[in-house]
N, C-alpha and C positions, 0 to 999 in steps of 0.2 A: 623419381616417380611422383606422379600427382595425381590428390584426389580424383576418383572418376567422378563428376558431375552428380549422380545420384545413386540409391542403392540399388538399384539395376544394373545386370550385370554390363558391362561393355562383352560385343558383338564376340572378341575371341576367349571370352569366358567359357567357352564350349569345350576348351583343353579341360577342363575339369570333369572327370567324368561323374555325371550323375548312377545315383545307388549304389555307392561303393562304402563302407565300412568305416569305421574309424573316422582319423583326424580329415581323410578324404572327404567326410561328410561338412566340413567347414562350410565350403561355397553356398552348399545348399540351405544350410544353418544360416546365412544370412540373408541370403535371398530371401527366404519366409519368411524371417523372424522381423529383418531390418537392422538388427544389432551386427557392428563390423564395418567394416569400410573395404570398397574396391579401390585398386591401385594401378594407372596404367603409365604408361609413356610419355604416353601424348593424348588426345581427346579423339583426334581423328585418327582412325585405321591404328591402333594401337598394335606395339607387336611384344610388349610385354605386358604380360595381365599378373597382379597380385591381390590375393584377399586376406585381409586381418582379422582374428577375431581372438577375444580372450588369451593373448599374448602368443597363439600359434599363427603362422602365416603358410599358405599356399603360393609357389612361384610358378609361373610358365611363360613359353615361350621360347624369343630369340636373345640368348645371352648377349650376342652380337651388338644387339638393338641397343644397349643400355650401359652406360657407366658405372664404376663401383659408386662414384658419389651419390647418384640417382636412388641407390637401394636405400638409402638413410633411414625412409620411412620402418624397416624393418628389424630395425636394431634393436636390441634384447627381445626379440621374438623367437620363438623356435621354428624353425622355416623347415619345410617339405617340399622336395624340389627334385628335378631330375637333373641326375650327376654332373651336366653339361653347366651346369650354371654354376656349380661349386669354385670355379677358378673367378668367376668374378665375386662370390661372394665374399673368398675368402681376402680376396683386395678392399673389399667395401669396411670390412670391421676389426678391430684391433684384433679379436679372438672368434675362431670359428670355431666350433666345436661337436665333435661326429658325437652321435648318444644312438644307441642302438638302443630298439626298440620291439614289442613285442603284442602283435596284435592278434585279440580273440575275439568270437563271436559264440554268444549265447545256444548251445547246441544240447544239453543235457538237465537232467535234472539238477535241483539245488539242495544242500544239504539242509535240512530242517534246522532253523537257528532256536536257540533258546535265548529269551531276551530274559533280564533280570524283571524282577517284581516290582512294580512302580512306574515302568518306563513303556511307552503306548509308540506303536510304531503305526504310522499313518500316512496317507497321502498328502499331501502340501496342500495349501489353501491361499488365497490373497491376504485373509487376516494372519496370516503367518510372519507379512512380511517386516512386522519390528523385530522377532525372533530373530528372523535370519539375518537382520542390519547387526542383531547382538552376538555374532559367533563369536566363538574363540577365532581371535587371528590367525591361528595356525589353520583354519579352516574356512576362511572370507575369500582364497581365489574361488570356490568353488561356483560362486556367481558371475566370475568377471564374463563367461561369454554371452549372458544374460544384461552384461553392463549394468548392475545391479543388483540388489535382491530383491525390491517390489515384481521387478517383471518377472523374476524369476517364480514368487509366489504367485504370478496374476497367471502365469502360465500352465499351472498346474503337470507338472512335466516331473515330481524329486515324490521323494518320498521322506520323514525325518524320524528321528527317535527323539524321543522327547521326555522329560522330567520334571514335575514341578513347571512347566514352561520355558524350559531352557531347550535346546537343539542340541542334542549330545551326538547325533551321527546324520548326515546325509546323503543321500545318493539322489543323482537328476542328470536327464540326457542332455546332456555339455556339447552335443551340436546334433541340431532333430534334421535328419533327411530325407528323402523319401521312399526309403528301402531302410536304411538304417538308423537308428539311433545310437551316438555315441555314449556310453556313460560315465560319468566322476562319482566317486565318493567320500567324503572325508568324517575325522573322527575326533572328538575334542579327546587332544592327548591325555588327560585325564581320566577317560571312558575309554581308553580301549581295549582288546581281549574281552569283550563281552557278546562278541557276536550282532553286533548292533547295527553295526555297517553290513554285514549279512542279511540280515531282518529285512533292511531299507533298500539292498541290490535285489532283494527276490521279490519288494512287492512291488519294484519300476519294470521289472524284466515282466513282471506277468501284465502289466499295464501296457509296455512298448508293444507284448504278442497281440494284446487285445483289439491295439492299433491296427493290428494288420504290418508291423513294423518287427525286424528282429533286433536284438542288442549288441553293441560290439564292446569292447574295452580294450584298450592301447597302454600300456606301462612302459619304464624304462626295464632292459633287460636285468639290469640290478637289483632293481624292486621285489626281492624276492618277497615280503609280507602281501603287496600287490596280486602279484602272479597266485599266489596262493590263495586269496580273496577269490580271487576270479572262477578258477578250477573247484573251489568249492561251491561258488555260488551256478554253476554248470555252464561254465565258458569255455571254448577249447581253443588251442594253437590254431591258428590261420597262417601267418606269414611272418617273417621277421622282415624289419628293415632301418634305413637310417634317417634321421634328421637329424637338422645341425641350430646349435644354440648361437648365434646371434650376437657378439660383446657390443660395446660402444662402438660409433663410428670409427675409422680409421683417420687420424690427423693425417695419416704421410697420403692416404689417398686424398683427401681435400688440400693437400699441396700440391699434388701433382693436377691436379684442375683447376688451381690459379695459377699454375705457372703458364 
């Protein structure tokens, strides 16, 4: 695949359905934001379309159309696709891998959090944005579909827990749509069991409704601290489904393309 020429979608971007929930919410996250890149076939009359953003990819189209070596662009990404494209992806990369997943949407009330003494939960700001360049690592993807943390702070879209000036928990719509908002949250391992990631999911969920917008959340089925976040903070089951993670390219596939 190759870059689409600009961030506008190419013409069969339309298999994406707009206002749908979750990681679904990708295409549209880019389309507004700009952050992401489109992926097609070819420039003209494309008949595979793919969108990347913060290491999850959206696939569609005609499997048919496309080579396993062509998918390159999508390696180590977690790709969403419909089943039919599975046989070539599973040729394009050394390791594919099924992860069942679990997605909610904001439906219920939220548990009232108790935040510790000292620590101010607040909505994000632009002057925020050397905090959030300073996270703990364990908590730095939480920007990448922002491609950043300035934009993420310029955006006004998270919410953070804070101490002293450090970012001890954050939650922010991880792909804004225009029906839904997707949300992430993360927690400096250090801080957590204190409700703080709660604090920060309740006051983006009442910001997303304020939008005019509801909130969803996607976790691995594994995830049970996740899942549990969620149901407390007043999300409920939607639907299960699968994606697939993505390894390095496949050598034996790029042999059989120069042969």
């Amino acid at each position: 695949m190759i870059p689409h020429p600009s961030h506008q979608p190419p013409a069969p971007a339309r298999v994406f359905l707009s206002g749908t929930p979750g990681t679904a919410a990708l295409a549209e996250h880019v389309l507004v934001t700009g952050h992401g890149q489109w992926w097609t076939d070819r420039v003209e009359e494309p008949r595979v379309v793919a969108v990347t953003c913060g290491g999850h990819a959206l696939l569609a189209g005609d499997p048919s159309a496309i080579t396993p070596d062509e998918l390159a662009p999508l390696a180590r990404h977690y790709v969403e696709t419909p089943g039919r494209f599975v046989p070539v992806l599973g040729a394009a990369f050394e390791q594919l891998v099924p992860w069942e997943r679990m997605l909610y949407v904001h439906r219920g009330p939220a548990v009232t959090p108790r935040v510790p003494r000292g620590v101010t939960v607040r909505r994000v700001t632009s002057a925020d944005a050397p905090a959030l360049a300073a996270l703990d690592p364990a908590m730095a993807w939480i920007h990448d579909s922002w491609e950043g943390p300035a934009t993420l702070a310029a955006s006004g879209l998270g919410w953070i827990a804070t101490r002293k000036g450090r970012v001890l928990a954050m939650a922010c719509s991880r792909f804004l749509g225009s029906r839904y908002e997707d949300v992430a949250c993360a927690t400096a391992p250090d801080e957590r069991r204190q409700h703080l990631a709660l604090a920060c999911v309740t006051g983006l969920t009442a910001d997303i409704a304020a939008r005019g917008h509801r909130a969803s959340w996607s976790c691995s089925r594994d995830n049970r601290p996740s899942r549990l976040l969620a149901w407390t903070a007043g999300f409920r089951l939607t639907r299960e489904y699968v994606h697939h993670i993505a390894g390095p390219v496949s050598q034996a596939s790029r042999l059989a393309e120069a042969a």
